[in-house]
Structures are given as C-alpha cells and as structure tokens.
C-alpha positions as CSV (number, residue, x, y, z in Angstrom):
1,X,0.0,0.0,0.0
2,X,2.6,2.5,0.6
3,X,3.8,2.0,-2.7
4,X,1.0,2.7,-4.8
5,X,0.2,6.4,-4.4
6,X,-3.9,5.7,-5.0
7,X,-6.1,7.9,-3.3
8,X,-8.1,4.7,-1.9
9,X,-4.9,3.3,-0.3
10,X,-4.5,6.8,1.2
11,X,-7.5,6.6,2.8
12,X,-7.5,2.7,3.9
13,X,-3.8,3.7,5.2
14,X,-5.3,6.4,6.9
15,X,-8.0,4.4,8.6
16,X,-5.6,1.9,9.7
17,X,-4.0,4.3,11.9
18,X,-7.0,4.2,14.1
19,X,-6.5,1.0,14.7
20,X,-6.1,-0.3,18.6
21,X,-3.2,-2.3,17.2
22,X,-0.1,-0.2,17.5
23,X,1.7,-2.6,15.3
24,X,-0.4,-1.9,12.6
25,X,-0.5,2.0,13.6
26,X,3.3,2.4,13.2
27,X,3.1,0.3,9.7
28,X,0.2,2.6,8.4
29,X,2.2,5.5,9.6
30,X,5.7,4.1,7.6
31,X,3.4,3.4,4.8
32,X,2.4,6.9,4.4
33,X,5.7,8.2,3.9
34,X,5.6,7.7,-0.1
35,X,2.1,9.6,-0.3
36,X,2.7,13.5,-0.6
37,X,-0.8,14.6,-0.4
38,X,-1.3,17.1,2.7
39,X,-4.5,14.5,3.8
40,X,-1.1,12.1,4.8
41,X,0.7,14.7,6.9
42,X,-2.7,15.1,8.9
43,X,-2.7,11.8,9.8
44,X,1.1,11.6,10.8
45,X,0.6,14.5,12.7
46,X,-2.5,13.4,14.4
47,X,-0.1,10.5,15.5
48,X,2.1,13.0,17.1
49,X,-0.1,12.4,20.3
50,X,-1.1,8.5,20.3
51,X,-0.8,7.2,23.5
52,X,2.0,4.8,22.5
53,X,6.1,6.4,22.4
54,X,6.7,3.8,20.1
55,X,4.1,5.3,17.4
56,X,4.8,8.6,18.3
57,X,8.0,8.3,17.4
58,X,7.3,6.4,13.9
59,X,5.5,9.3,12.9
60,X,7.8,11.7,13.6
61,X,10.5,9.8,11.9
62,X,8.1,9.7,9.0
63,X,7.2,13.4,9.1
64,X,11.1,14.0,9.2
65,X,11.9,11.9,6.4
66,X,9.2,13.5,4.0
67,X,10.9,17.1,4.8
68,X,7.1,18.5,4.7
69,X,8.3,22.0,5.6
70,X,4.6,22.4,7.4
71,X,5.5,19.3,9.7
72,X,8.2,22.0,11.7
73,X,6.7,23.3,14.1
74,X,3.9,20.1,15.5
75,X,7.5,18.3,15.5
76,X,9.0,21.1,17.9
77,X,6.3,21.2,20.1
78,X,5.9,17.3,20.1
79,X,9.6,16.9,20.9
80,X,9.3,19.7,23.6
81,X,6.1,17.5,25.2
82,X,8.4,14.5,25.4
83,X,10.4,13.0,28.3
C-alpha cells in the first residue's frame, strides 16, 4: 500500500491508523511516507499524540523523512512535550 500512491490506499492507510493495534498503527504510519498529499501529513501529525512512544516516534520519523516544511513546528512542540 505504501507504494501505490492511490487515493483509496490513502485513505485505507489512513484508517488503519485508528486502529487499537499499534503494530499496525506504526506500519500505516511508515506506509504513508511515499504519499505527498497534505491528507497524509494530517494523519502523521495526528499520530504525534497517540498514547503509545513507540508510534509517536514512527510518525515523527516519517514526518522528518518527508521534509514537509509544514510538519516543523507540530514536530518542535511534540519533541518539547516528550520526556
């Protein structure tokens, strides 16, 4: 899915990181990384405050590596929030 760049596994990737398994949370999150739209830096920022470290931290990863300019400052305060 996070290869295909289709607007309907955007939004299946998207749903999946709703899910109450983090596993699959963090690998919707990593899949988003090859989808550009803004829709996808949404979702990774909504991530920013899962309950989990582990998916936090995914998404922030992600939201590094697509160098989304718009991504700074959620990233600065997220980091500032954490322990």
């Amino acid at each position: 899915l996070g290869t295909s760049r289709l607007e309907q596994d955007l939004g299946l990737l998207m749903s999946l990181c709703a899910s109450e398994d983090h596993e699959v949370t963090k690998a919707a999150a990593r899949a988003l990384r090859a989808f550009p739209a803004h829709r996808a830096t949404a979702a990774l920022l909504g991530l920013l405050a899962h309950a989990r470290w582990d998916v936090r931290l995914a998404s922030a990863e992600v939201l590094a590596a697509r160098g989304d300019g718009t991504a700074i400052p959620s990233l600065r305060s997220a980091a500032s929030d954490e322990r």
